[in-house]
TORPA-4810 file (N, C-alpha, C, O; in nm, 3 decimals):
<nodes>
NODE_1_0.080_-0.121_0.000_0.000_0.000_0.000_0.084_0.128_0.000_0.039_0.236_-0.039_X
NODE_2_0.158_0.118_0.027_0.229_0.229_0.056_0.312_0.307_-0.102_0.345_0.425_-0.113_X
NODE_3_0.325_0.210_-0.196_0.395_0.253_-0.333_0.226_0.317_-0.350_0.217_0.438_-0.368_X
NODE_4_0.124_0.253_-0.344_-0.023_0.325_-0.426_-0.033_0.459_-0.355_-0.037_0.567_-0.414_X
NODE_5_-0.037_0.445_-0.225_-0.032_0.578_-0.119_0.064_0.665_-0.184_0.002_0.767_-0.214_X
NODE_6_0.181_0.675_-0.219_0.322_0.768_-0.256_0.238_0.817_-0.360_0.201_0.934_-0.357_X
NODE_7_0.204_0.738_-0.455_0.167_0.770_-0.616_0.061_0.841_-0.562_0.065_0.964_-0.566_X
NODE_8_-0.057_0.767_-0.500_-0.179_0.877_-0.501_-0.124_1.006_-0.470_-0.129_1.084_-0.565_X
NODE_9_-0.068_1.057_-0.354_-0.039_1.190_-0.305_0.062_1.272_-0.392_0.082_1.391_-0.371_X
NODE_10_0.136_1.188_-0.511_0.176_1.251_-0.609_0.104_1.308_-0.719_0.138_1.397_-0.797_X
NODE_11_-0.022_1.225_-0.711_-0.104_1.232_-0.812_-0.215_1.376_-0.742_-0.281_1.460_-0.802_X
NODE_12_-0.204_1.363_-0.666_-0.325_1.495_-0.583_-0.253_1.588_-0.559_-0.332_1.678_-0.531_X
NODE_13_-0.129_1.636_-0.550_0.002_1.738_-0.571_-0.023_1.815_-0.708_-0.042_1.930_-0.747_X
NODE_14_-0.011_1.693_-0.755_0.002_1.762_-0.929_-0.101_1.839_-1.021_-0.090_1.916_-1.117_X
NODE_15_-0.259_1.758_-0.915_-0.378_1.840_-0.954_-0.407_1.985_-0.915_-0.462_2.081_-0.969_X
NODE_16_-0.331_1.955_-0.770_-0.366_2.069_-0.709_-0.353_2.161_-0.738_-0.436_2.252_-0.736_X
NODE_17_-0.193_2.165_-0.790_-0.141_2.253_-0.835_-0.124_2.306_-1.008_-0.085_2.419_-1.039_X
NODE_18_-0.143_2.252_-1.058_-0.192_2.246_-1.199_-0.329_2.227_-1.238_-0.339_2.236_-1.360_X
NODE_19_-0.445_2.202_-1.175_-0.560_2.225_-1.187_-0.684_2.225_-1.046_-0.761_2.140_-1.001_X
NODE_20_-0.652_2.365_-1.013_-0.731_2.369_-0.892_-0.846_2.310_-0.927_-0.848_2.192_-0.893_X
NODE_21_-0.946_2.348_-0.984_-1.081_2.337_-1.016_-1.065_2.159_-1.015_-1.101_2.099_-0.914_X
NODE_22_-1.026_2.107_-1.099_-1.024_1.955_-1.148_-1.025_1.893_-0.955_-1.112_1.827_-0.899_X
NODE_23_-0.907_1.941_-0.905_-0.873_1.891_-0.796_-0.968_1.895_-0.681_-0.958_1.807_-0.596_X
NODE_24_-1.060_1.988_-0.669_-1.174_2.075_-0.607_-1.281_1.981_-0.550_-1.322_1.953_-0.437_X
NODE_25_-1.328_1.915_-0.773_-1.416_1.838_-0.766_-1.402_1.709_-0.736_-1.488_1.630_-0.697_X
NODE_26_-1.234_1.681_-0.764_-1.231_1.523_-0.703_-1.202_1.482_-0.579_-1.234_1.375_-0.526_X
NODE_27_-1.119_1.601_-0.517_-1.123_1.594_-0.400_-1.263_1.595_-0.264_-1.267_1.583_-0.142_X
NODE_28_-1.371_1.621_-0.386_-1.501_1.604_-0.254_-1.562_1.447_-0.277_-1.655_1.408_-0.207_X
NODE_29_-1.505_1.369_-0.372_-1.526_1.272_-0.443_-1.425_1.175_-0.396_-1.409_1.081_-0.474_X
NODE_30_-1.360_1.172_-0.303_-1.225_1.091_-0.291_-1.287_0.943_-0.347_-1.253_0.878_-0.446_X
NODE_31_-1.387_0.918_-0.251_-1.458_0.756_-0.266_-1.415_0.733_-0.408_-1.326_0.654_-0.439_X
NODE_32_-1.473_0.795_-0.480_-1.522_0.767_-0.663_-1.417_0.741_-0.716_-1.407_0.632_-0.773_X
NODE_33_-1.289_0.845_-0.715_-1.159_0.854_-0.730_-1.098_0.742_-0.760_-1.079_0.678_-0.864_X
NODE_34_-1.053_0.723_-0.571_-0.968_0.592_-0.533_-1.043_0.434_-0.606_-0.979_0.337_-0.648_X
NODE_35_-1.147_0.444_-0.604_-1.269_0.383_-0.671_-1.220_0.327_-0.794_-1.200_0.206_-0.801_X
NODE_36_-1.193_0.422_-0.916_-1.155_0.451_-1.042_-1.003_0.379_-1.048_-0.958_0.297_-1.128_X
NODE_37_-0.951_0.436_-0.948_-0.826_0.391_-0.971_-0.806_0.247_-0.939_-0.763_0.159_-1.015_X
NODE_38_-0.843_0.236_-0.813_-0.837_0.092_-0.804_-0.902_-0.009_-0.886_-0.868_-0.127_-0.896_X
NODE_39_-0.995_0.048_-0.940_-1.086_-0.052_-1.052_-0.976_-0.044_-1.197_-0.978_-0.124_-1.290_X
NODE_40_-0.890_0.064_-1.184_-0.802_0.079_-1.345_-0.708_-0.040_-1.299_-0.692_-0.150_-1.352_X
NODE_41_-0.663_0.001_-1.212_-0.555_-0.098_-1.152_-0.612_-0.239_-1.141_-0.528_-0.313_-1.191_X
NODE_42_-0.693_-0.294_-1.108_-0.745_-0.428_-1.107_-0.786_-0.453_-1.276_-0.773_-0.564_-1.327_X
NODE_43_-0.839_-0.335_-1.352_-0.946_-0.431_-1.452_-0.777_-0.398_-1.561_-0.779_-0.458_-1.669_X
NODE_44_-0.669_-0.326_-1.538_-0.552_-0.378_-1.640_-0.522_-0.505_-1.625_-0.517_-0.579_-1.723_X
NODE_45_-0.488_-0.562_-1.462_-0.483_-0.672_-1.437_-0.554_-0.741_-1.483_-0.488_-0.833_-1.531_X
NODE_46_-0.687_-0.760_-1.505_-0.761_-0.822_-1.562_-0.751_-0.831_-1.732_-0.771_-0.940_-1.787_X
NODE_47_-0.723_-0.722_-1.804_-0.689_-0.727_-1.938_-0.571_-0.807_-1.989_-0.557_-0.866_-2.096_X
NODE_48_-0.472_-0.790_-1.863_-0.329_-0.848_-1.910_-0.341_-1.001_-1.946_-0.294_-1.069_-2.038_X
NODE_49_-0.411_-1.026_-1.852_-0.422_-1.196_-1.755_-0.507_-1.244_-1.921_-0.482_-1.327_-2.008_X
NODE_50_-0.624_-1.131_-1.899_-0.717_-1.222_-2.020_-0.609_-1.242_-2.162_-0.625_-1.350_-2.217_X
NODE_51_-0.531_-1.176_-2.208_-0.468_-1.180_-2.302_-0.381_-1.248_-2.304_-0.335_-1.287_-2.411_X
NODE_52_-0.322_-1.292_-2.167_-0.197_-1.408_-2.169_-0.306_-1.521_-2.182_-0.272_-1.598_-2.273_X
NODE_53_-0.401_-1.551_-2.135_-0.454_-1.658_-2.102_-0.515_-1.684_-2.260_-0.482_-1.793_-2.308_X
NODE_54_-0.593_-1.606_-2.339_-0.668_-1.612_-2.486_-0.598_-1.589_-2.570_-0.637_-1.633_-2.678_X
NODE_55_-0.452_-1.505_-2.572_-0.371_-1.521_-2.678_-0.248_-1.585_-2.653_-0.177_-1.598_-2.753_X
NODE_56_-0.201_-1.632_-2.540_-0.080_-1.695_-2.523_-0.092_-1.844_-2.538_-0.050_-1.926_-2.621_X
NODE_57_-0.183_-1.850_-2.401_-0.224_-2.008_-2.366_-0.337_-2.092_-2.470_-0.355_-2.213_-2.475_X
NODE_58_-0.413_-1.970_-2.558_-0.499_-2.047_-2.688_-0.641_-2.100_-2.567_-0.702_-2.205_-2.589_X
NODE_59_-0.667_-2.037_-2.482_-0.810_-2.080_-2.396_-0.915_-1.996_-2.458_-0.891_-1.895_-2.523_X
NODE_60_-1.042_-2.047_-2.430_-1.148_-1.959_-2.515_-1.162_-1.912_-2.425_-1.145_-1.941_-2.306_X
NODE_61_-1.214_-1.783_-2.511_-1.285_-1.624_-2.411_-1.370_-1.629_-2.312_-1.398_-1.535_-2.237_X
NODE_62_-1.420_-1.751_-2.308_-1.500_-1.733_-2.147_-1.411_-1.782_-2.090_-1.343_-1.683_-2.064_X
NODE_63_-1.370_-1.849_-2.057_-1.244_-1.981_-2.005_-1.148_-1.843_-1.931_-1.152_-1.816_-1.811_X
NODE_64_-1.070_-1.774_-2.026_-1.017_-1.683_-1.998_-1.010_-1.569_-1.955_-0.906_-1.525_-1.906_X
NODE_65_-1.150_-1.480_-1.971_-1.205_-1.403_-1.928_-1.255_-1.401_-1.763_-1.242_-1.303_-1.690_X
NODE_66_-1.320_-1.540_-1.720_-1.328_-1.597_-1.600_-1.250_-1.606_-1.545_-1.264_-1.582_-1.425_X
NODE_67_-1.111_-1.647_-1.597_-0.989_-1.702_-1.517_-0.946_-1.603_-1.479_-0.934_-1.611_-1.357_X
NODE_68_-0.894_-1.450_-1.538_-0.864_-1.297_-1.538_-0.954_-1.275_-1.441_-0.905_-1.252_-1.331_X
NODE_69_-1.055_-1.275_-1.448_-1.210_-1.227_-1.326_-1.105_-1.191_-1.194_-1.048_-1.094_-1.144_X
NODE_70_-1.122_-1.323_-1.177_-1.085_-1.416_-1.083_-0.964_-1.384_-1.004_-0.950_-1.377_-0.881_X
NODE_71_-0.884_-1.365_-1.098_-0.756_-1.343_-1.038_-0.713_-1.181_-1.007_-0.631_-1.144_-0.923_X
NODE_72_-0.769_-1.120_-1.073_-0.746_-0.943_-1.030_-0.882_-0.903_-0.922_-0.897_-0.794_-0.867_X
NODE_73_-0.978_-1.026_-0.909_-1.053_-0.961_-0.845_-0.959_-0.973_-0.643_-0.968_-0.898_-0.545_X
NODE_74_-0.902_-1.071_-0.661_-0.805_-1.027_-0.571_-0.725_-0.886_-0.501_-0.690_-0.824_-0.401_X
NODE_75_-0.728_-0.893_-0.616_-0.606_-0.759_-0.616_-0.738_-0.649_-0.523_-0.747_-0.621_-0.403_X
NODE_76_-0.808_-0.616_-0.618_-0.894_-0.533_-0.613_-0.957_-0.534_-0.494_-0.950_-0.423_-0.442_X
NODE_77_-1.043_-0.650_-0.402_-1.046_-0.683_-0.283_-0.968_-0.534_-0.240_-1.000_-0.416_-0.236_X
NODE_78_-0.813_-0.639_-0.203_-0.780_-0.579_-0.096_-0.776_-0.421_-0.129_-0.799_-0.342_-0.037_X
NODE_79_-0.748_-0.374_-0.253_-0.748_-0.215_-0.300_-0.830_-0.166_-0.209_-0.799_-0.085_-0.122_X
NODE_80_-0.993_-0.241_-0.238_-1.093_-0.159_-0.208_-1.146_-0.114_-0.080_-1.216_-0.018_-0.049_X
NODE_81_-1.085_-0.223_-0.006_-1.081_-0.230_0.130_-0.971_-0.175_0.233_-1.011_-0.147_0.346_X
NODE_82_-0.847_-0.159_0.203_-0.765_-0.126_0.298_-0.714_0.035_0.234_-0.626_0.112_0.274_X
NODE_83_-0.775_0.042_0.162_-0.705_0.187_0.074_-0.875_0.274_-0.004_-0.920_0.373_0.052_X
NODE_84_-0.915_0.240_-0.078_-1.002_0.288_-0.138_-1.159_0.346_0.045_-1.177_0.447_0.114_X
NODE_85_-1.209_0.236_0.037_-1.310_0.246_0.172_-1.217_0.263_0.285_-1.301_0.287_0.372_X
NODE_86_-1.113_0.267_0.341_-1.014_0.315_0.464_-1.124_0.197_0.571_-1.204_0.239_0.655_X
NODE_87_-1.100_0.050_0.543_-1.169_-0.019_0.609_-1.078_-0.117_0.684_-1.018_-0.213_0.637_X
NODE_88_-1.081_-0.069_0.821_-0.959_-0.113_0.873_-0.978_-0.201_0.990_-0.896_-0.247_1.070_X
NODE_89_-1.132_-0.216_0.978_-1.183_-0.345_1.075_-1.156_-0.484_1.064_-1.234_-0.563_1.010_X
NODE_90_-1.060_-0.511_1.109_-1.017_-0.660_1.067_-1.166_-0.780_1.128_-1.227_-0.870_1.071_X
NODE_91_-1.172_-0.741_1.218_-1.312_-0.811_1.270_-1.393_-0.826_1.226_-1.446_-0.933_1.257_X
NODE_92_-1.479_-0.726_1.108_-1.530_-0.819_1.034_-1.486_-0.819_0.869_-1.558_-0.808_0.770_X
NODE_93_-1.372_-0.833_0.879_-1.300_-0.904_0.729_-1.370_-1.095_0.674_-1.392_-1.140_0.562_X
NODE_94_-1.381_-1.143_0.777_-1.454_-1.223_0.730_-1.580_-1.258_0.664_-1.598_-1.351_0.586_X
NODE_95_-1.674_-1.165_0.709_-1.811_-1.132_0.681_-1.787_-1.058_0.585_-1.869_-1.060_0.494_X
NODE_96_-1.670_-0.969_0.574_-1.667_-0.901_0.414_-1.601_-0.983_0.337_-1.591_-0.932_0.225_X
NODE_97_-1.541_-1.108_0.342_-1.465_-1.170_0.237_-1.569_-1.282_0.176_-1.564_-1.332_0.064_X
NODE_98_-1.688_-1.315_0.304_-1.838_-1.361_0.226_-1.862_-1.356_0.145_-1.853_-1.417_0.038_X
NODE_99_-1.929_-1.213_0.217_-2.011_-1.083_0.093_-1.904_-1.085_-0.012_-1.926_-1.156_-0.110_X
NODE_100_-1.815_-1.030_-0.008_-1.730_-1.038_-0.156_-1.775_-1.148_-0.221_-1.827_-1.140_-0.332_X
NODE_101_-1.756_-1.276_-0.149_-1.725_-1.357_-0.277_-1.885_-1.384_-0.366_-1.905_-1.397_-0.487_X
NODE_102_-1.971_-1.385_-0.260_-2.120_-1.393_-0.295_-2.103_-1.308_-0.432_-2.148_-1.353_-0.538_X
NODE_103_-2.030_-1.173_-0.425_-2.049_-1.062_-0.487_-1.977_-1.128_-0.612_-2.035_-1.162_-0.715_X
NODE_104_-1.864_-1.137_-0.592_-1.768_-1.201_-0.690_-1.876_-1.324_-0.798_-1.885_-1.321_-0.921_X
NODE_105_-1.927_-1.397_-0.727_-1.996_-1.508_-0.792_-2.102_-1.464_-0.864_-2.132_-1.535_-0.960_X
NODE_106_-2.169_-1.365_-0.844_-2.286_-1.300_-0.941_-2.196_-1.204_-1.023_-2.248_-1.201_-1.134_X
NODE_107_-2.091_-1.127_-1.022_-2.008_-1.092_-1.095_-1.982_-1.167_-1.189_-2.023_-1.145_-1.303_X
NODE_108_-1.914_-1.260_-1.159_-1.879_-1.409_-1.267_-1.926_-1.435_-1.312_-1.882_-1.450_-1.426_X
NODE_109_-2.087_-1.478_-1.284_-2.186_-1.491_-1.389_-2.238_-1.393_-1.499_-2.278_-1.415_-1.613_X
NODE_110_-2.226_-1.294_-1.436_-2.256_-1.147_-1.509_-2.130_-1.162_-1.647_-2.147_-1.195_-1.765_X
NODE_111_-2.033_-1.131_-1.591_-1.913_-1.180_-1.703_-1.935_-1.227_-1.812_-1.942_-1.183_-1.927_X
NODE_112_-1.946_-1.335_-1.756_-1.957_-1.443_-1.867_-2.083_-1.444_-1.964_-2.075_-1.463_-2.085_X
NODE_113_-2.187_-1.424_-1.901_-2.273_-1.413_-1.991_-2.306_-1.263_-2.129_-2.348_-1.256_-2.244_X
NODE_114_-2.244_-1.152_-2.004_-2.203_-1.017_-2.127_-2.103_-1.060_-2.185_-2.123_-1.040_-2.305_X
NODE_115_-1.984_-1.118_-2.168_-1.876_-1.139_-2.312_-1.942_-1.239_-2.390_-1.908_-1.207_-2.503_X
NODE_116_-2.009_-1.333_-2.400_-2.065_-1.463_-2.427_-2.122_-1.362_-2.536_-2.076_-1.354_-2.650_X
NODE_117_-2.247_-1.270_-2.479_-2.306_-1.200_-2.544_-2.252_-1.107_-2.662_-2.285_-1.118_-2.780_X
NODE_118_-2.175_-1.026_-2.617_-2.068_-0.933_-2.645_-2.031_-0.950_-2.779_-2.065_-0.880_-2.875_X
NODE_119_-1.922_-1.096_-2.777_-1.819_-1.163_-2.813_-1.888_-1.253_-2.976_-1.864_-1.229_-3.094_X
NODE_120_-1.978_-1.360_-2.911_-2.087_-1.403_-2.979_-2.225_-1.349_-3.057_-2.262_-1.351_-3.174_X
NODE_121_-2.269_-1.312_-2.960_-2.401_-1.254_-3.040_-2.382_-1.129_-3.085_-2.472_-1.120_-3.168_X
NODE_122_-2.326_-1.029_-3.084_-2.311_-0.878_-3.140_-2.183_-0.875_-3.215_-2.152_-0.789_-3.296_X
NODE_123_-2.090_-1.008_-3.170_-1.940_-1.021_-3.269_-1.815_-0.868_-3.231_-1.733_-0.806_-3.299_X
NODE_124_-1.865_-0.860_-3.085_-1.745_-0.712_-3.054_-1.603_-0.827_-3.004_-1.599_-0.941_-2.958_X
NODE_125_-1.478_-0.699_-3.051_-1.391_-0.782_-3.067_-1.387_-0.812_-2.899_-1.427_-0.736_-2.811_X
NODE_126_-1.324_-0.951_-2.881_-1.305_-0.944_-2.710_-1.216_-0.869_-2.620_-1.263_-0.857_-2.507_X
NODE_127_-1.113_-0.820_-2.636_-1.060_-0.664_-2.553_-1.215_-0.579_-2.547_-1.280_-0.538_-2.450_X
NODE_128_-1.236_-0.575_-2.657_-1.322_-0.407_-2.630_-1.458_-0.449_-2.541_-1.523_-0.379_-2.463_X
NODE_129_-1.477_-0.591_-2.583_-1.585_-0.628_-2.489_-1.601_-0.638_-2.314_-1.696_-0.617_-2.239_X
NODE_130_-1.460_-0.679_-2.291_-1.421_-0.659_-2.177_-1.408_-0.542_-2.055_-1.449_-0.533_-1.940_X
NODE_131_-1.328_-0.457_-2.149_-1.333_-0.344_-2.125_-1.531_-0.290_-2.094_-1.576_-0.298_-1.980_X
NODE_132_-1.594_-0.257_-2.173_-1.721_-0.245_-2.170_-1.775_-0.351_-2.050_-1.872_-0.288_-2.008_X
NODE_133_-1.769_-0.488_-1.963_-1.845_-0.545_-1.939_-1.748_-0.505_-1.773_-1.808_-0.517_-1.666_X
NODE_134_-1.619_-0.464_-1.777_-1.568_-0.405_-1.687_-1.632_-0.303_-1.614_-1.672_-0.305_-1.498_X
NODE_135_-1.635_-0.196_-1.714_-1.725_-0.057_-1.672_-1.864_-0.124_-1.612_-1.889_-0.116_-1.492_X
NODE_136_-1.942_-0.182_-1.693_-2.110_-0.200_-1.619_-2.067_-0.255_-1.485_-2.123_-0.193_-1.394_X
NODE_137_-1.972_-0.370_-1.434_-1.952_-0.389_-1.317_-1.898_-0.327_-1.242_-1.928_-0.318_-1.124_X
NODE_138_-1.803_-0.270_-1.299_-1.777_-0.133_-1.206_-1.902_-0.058_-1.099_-1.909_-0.058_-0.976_X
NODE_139_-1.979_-0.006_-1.186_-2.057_0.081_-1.122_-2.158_-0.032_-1.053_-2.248_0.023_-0.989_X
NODE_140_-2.162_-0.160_-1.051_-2.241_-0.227_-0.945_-2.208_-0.252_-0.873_-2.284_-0.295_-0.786_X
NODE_141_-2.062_-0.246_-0.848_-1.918_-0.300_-0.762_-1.916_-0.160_-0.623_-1.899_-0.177_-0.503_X
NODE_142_-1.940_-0.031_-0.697_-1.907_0.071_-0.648_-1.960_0.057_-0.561_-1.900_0.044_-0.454_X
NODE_143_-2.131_0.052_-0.571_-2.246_0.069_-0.484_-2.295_-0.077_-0.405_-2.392_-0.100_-0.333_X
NODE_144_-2.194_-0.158_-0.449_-2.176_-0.314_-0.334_-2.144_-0.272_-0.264_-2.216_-0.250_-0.166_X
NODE_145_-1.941_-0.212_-0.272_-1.921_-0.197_-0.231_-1.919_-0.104_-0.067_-1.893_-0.147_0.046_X
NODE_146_-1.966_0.057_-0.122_-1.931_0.088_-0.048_-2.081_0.127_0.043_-2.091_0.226_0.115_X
NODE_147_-2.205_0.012_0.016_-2.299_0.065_0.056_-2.365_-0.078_0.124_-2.470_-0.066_0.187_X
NODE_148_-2.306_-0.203_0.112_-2.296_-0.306_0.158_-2.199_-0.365_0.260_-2.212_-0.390_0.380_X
NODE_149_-2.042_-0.388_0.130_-1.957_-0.453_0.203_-1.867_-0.383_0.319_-1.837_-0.435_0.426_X
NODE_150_-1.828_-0.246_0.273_-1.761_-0.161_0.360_-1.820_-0.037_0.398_-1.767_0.069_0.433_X
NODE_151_-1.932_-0.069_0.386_-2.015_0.031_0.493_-1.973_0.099_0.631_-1.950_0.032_0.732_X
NODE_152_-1.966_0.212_0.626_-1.933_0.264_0.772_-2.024_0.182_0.849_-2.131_0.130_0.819_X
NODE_153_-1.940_0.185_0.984_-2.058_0.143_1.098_-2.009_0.228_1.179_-1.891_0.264_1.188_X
NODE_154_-2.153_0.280_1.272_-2.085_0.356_1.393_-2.156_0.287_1.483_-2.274_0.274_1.517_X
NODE_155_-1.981_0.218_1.532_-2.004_0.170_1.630_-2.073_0.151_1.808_-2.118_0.064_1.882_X
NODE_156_-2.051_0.260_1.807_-2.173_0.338_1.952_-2.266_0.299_1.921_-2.319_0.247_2.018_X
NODE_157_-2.349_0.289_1.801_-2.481_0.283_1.820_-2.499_0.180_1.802_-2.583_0.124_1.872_X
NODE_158_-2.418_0.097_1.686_-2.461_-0.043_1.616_-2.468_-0.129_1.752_-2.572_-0.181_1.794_X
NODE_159_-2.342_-0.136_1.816_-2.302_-0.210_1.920_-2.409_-0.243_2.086_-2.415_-0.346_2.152_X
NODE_160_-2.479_-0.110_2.109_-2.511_-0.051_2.182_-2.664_-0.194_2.157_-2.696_-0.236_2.046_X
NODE_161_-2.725_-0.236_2.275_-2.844_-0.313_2.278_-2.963_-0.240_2.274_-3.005_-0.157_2.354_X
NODE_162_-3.007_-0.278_2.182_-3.129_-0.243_2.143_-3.276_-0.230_2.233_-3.350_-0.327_2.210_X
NODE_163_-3.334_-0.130_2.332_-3.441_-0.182_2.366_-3.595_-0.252_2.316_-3.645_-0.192_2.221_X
NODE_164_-3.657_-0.345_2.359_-3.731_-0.439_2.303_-3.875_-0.360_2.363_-3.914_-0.327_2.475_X
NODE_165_-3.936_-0.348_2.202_-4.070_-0.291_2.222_-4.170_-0.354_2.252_-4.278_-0.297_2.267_X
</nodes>
């Protein structure tokens, strides 16, 4: 975390100062941001992987596309959680690595069936399809994420026993 941390604060230096305004609006936006980035950073991972795997290894595009999923959705995990949402509750990391994967598994299916679609029935080449089936999960990922899995809790209250009506 700490090389992404250096870069981010290089990267919010450079706005600042070379484009207040730009910096203004993303800075009330951090969530969305770190969001973006970490999703660039996971779904390259994901492009690389699919391309070693469909043009190196000769696997078909779902095969490979799944396998890429899969493996940057790792990455991304922890992005989203220890850096992106500042979610530093190890206590319930388990209950979020659940939910992830629950999340992950309707993801996967989602995948596969938009490149299937994509790829097959509309004939888009598979990079560009990817890319495209990236973005739609993105923005379902966002609002998993940060409105499900790493939800603030405040703890005072959550914790606190409930009186029984």
């Amino acid at each position: 975390m700490p090389l992404i941390n250096n870069l981010y604060f290089k990267f919010r230096n450079f706005l600042s100062h070379n484009f207040p305004k730009l910096y203004c609006f993303c800075d009330a936006r951090k969530s969305i941001v770190k969001f973006f980035i970490s999703g660039c950073l996971g779904g390259g991972t994901d492009l690389v992987l699919l391309f070693i795997f469909h043009s190196l290894f000769k696997f078909g595009v779902v095969v490979s596309s799944s396998l890429a999923f899969i493996l940057s959705f790792a990455t991304i995990f922890t992005l989203q959680k220890m850096w992106t949402f500042r979610n530093q509750h190890h206590d319930k990391t388990f209950n979020q690595l659940i939910m992830y994967f629950i999340n992950v598994l309707i993801c996967l299916s989602a995948n596969g069936f938009m490149m299937h679609y994509l790829v097959n029935g509309i004939d888009i080449w598979y990079m560009l399809s990817q890319v495209i089936v990236n973005c739609l999960l993105g923005i379902f990922n966002f609002i998993v994420y940060k409105y499900i899995i790493f939800r603030k809790v405040n703890y005072e209250t959550d914790c606190q026993e409930k009186p029984i009506s």
